[in-house]
C-alpha positions in Angstrom: 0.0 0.0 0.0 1.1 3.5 -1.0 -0.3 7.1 0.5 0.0 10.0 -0.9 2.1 12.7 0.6 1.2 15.8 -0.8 0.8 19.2 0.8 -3.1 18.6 1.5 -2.3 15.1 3.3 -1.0 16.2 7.1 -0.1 12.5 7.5 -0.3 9.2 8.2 -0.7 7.4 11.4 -0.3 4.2 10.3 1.8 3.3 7.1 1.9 -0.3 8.4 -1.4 -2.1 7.1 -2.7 -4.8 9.7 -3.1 -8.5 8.7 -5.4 -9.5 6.2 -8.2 -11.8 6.4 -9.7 -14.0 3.4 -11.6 -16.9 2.5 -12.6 -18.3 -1.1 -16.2 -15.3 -0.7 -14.5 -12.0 0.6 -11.3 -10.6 2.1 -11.1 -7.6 4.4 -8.0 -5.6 4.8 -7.3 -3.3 7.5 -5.0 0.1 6.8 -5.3 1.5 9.6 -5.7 5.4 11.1 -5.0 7.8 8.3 -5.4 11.7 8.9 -6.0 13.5 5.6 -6.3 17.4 4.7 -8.5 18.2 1.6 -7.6 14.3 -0.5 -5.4 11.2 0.2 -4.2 8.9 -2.2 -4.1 5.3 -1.3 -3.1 2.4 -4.2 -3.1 -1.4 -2.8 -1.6 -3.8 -5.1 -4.2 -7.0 -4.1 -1.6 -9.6 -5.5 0.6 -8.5 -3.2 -1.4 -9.7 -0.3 -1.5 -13.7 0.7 -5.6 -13.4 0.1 -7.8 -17.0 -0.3 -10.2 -15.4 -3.0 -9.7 -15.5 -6.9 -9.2 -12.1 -8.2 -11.2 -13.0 -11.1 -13.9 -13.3 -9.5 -14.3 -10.0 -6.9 -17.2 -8.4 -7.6 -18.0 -5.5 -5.2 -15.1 -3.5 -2.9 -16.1 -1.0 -0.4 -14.3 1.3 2.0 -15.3 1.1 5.5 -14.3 3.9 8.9 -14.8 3.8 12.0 -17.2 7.4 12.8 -15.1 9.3 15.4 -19.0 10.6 16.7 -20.7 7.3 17.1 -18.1 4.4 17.6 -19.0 2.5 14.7 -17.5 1.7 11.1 -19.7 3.5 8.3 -19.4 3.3 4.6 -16.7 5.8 3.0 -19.8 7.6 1.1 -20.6 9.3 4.5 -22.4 12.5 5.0 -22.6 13.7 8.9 -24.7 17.1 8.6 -24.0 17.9 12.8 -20.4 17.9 11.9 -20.7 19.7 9.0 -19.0 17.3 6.6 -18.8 14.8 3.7 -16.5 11.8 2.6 -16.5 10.6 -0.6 -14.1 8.6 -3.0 -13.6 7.3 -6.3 -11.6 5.0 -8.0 -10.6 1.1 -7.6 -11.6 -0.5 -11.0 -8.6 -1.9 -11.3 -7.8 -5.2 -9.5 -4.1 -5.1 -10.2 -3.7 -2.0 -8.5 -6.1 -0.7 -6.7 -6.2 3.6 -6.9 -8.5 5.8 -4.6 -8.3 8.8 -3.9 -10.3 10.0 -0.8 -12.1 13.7 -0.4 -13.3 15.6 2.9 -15.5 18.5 2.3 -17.9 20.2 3.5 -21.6 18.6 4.0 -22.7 20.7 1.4 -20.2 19.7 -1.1 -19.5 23.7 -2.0 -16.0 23.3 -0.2 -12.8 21.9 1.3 -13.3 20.7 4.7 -10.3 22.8 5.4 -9.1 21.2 8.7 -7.6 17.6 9.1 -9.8 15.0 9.6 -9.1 11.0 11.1 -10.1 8.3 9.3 -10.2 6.0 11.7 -9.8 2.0 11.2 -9.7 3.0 7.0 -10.5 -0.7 5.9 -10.9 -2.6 2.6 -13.7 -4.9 2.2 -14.3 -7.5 -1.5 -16.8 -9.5 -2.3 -16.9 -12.5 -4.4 -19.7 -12.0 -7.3 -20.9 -15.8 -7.0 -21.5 -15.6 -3.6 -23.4 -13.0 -3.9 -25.7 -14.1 -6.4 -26.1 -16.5 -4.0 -27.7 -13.8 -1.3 -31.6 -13.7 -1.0 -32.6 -10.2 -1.9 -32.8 -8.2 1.3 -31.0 -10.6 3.2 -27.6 -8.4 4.0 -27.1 -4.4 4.1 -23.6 -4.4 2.0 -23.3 -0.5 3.5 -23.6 -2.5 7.1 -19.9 -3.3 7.7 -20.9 -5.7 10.4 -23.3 -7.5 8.5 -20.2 -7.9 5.8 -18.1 -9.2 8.4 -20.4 -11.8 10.4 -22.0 -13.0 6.9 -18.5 -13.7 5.4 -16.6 -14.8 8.6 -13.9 -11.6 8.2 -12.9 -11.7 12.2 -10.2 -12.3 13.2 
């Protein structure tokens, strides 16, 4: 895993990621705290990790943090209107290397959050698209990170 380093990234707070954990239907991948200003770039290379599932056939990948406000992991496409900001990302498509690049702003979108911001517990989460064809409709939240990890057995 790489971070970017750029003036509007303050830095990181963990540059060493935590130990995988796979099976032949997902794979989770901790990275640890990251503090950002503005955007961070973050590029894992999957085939460099010792994962169980076939690249081939990963489906769905979502970043997960852990709300500083409430104690519990939320999706990366985050809005909190109290606080007054937003957290979005884009990227990923490619499974040999995967490139995102993370944005605070502010809950209206119309600016930079301007001020540093902890991303808590940043954490990787695929999906294997034949097992979740599999999934009765309505059966798992995939924006529910602890539904992702008790459905697919990602504890440790």
């Amino acid at each position: 895993m790489s971070c970017s380093k750029e003036e509007n990234v303050d830095e990181s707070t963990s540059d060493e990621i935590l130990t995988p954990i796979s099976n032949d239907d997902a794979f989770l991948i901790p990275l640890g705290t990251q503090i950002l200003k503005d955007s961070l770039e973050i590029t894992l290379k999957l085939r460099d990790f010792d994962l169980e599932i076939n690249f081939e056939e990963i489906h769905l990948i979502s970043l997960f943090f852990e709300d500083p406000n409430l104690n519990e992991m939320k999706p990366l496409a985050y809005i909190d209107l109290d606080k007054d900001y937003r957290i979005s990302y884009e990227g990923g498509n490619d499974l040999e290397e995967l490139d995102y690049t993370i944005y605070i702003e502010s809950a209206d979108g119309t600016s930079d959050f301007g001020s540093s911001f902890e991303l808590k517990n940043l954490t990787v989460i695929g999906l294997n698209i034949y097992k979740i064809r599999d999934i009765p409709t309505g059966t798992l939240d995939y924006r529910v990170y602890n539904e992702l990890v008790d459905y697919f057995n990602l504890q440790d």
